[in-house]
Structures are given as C-alpha cells and as structure tokens.
LUMMARTI-601678 format. One record per residue (C-alpha): x, y, z; residue in three letters. Coordinates in steps of 0.001 Angstrom, whole numbers. Each point is the difference from the previous one (the first is absolute). Layout:
<atoms>
+---------+---------+---------+------+
:       X :       Y :       Z : type :
+---------+---------+---------+------+
:       X :       Y :       Z :  ala :
...
+---------+---------+---------+------+
</atoms>
This chain:
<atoms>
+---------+---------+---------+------+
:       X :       Y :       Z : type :
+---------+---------+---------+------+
:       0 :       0 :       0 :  unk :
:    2754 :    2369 :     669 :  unk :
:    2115 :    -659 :   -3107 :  unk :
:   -3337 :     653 :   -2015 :  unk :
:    -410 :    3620 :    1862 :  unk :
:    3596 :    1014 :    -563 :  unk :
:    -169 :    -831 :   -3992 :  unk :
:   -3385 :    1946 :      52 :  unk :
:    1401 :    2825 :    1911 :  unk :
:    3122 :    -713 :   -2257 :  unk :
:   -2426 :     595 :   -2912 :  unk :
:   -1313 :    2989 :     788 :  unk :
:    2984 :    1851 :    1267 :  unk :
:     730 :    2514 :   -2925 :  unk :
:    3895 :     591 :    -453 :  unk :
:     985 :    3719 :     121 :  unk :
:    2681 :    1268 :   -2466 :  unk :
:    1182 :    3451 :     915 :  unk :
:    1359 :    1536 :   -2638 :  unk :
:    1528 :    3524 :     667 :  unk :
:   -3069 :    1771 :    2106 :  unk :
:   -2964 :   -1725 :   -1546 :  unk :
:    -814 :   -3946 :     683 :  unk :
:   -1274 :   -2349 :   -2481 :  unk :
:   -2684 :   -2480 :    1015 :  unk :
:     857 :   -2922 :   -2286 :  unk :
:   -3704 :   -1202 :     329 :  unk :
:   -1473 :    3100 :   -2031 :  unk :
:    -531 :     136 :   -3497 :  unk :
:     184 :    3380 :   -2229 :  unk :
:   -2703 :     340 :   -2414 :  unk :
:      35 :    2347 :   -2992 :  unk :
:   -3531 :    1813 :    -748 :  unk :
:    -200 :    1146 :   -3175 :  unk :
:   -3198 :    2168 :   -1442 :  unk :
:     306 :     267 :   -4112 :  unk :
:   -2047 :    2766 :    -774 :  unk :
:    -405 :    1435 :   -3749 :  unk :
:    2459 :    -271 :   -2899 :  unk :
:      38 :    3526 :   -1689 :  unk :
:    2184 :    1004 :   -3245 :  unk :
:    -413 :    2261 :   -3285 :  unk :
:     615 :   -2371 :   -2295 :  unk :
:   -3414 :   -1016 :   -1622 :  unk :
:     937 :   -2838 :   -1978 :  unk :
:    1188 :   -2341 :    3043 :  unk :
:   -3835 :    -552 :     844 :  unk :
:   -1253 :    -166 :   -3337 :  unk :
:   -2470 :   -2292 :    -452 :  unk :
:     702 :   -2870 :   -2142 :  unk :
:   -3139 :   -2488 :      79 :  unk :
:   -2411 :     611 :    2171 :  unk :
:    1796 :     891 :    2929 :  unk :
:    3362 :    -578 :    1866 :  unk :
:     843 :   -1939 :    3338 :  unk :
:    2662 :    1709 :    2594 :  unk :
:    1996 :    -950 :    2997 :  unk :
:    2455 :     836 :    2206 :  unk :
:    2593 :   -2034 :    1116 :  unk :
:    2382 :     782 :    3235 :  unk :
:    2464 :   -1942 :    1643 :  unk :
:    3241 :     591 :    1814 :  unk :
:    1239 :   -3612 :    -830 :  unk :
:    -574 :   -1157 :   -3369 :  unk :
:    -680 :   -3422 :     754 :  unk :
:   -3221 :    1060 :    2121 :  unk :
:   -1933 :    2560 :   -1986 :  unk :
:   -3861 :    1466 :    1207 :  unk :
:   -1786 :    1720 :   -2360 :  unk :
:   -3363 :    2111 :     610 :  unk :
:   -2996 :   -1521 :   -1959 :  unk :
:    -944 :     206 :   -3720 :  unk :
:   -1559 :    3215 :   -1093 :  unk :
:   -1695 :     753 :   -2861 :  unk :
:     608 :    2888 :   -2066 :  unk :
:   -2337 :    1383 :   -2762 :  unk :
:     724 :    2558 :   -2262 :  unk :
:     254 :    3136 :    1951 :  unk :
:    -382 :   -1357 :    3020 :  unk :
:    2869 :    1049 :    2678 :  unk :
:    2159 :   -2463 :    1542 :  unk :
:   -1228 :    -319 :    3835 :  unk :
:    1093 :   -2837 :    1908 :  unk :
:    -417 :    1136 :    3349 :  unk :
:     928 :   -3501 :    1291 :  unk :
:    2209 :    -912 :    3605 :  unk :
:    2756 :   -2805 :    -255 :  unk :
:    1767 :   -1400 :    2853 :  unk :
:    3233 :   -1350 :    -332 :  unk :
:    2343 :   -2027 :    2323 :  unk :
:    3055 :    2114 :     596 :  unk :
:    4014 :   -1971 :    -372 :  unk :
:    2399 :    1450 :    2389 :  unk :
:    1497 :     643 :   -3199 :  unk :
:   -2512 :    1861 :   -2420 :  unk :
:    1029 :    3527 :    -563 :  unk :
:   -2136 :    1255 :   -2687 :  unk :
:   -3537 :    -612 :   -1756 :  unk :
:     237 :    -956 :   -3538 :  unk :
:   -3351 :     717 :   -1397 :  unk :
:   -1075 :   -1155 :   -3810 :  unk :
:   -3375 :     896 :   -2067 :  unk :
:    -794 :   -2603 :   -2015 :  unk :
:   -2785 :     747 :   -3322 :  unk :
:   -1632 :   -3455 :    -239 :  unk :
:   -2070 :      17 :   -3433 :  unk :
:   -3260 :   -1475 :   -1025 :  unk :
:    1590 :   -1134 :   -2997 :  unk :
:    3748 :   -1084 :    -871 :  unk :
:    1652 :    3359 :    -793 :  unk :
:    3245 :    -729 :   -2831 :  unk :
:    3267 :    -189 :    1853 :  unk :
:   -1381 :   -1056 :    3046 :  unk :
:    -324 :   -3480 :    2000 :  unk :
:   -3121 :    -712 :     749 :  unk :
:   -1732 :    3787 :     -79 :  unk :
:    2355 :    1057 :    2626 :  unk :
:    1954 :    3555 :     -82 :  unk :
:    1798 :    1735 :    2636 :  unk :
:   -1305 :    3173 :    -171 :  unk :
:    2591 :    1600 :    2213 :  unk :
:    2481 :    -909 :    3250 :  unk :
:    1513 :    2028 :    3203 :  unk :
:    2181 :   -1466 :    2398 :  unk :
:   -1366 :    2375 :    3814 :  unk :
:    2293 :      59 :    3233 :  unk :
:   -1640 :   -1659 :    2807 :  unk :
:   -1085 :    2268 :    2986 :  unk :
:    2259 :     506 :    3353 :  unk :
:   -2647 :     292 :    2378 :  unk :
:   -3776 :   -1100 :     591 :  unk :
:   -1246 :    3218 :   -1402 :  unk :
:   -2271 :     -98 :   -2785 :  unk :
:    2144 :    1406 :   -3267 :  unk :
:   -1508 :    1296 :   -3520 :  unk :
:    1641 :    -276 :   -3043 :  unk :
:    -358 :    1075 :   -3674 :  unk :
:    1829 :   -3127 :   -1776 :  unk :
:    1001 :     501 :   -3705 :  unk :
:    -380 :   -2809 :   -1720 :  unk :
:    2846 :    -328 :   -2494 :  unk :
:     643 :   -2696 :   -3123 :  unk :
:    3156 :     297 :   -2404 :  unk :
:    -769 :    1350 :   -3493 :  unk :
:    1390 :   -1169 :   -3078 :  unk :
:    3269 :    1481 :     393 :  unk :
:     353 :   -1644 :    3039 :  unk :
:    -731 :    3367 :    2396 :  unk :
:   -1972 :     334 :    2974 :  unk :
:   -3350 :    1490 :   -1189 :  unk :
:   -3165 :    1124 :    2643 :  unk :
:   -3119 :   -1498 :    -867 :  unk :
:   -1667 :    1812 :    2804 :  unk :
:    -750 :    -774 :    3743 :  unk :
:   -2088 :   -1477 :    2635 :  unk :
:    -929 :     870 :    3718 :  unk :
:    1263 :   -2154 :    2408 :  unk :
:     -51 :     490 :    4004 :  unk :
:    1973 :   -2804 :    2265 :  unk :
:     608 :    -888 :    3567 :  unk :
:    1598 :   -2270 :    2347 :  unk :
:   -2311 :   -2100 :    2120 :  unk :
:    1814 :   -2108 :    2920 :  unk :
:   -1579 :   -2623 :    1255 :  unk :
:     846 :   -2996 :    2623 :  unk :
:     172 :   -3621 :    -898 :  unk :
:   -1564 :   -2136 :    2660 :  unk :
+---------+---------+---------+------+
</atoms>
C-alpha cells in the first residue's frame, strides 16, 4: 500500500526547471491561437472566377510535418475572402515562426496545376513573446517568373499563447 502511494505521489509531483528568474512547469503545454480573418489585395484577377466558383483555404503550421488548416470556403465572383475561423495548434519548444499558405482549390482542373490546387500566396510570421494577443497584416508573397519575390496581397491574422497543464 505504501509503495503504491509513493509512485502516485511520485506521479503527480511536477519537476521544476528554473531557468534564469522564470520556472518552467514541464507538465504545461503552449498552445498557439490563431484567428485568420480576411485576405485583401488589388489584384483582381487572383479571384477571378473560373467555373462557377472557387474553393479557399488556409493552411498554418510551425512544423511542416503537422499542418492545420481553417475550413473550405467558398468564393463567388465578387465575393470577399472572409474566413474568420480560430485554429489551435500544439506549440514545439522549438517553433519560432508561423508559416501560413493560401491555397485556391478549383471546381475544375485549372492547366498547370495538380489536382485544381494553386498557392495563391505564402508568409512565413514570428511567433509572439508573451501571452498577449498580437495583430498582424501578413503579405502573402509567391516568386514571379523571374524568380523575385512578388506580393499577392495580405490577410488578417491575430495569435496568442495559451498555457495549459497536463494532468
């Protein structure tokens, strides 16, 4: 009975780094919440309608073996591009930055692509310091022809740490 106590107690006893001033539970877990909010740009032609109408997402991760993406919008012409969707994702003691991708996902093959799919536009976003809620206009860049970093316009995005403790 008393070697079942002590590996409970054992168990629950949370090991305390201290690393400079701060301490580190090793139990909690950092999540990233990301809002996507609208996509805006001047260039008319990236939501031109094709047929019918066109499908978009966004796609963020800070690893790219574990990507989230926000859910499949549809865009007619003239409509804006409003996402307004949350994502939370699992935070690496190692992730740095928020690579975020729009993706144009057509109702019909369009040439040159795989499967209907274009990337519309990319940014690669710092990750915040604190757990203060952060805005940021992201430019969402693509390389032209002559191989040059080109803006294809933006998108709203707001972040912010969430710790939590594991049981």
């Amino acid at each position: 009975m008393m070697k079942n106590l002590g590996q409970a107690a054992a168990k629950k006893r949370r090991l305390m780094i201290s690393k400079g001033k701060r301490k580190i539970n090793e139990d909690e877990t950092t999540d990233l919440i990301v809002r996507v909010g609208a996509f805006a740009n001047d260039d008319k032609t990236l939501l031109k309608r094709y047929e019918g109408f066109k499908k978009y997402v966004v796609v963020l991760y800070t690893d790219p073996e574990e990507r989230d993406q926000t859910q499949v919008i549809k865009v007619y012409h003239g409509d804006k591009l409003k996402f307004n969707k949350e994502v939370m994702i699992r935070l690496d003691s190692h992730a740095s930055y928020l690579y975020v991708e729009l993706l144009g996902l057509s109702s019909r093959k369009d040439p040159g692509t795989s499967h209907g799919v274009v990337v519309m536009g990319r940014a690669k976003i710092g990750l915040p310091n604190s757990h203060e809620k952060i805005y940021r206009k992201a430019s969402l860049v693509l390389l032209n022809s002559d191989r040059c970093l080109e803006e294809k316009g933006s998108l709203h995005i707001s972040m912010k740490l969430e710790r939590t403790e594991g049981s």
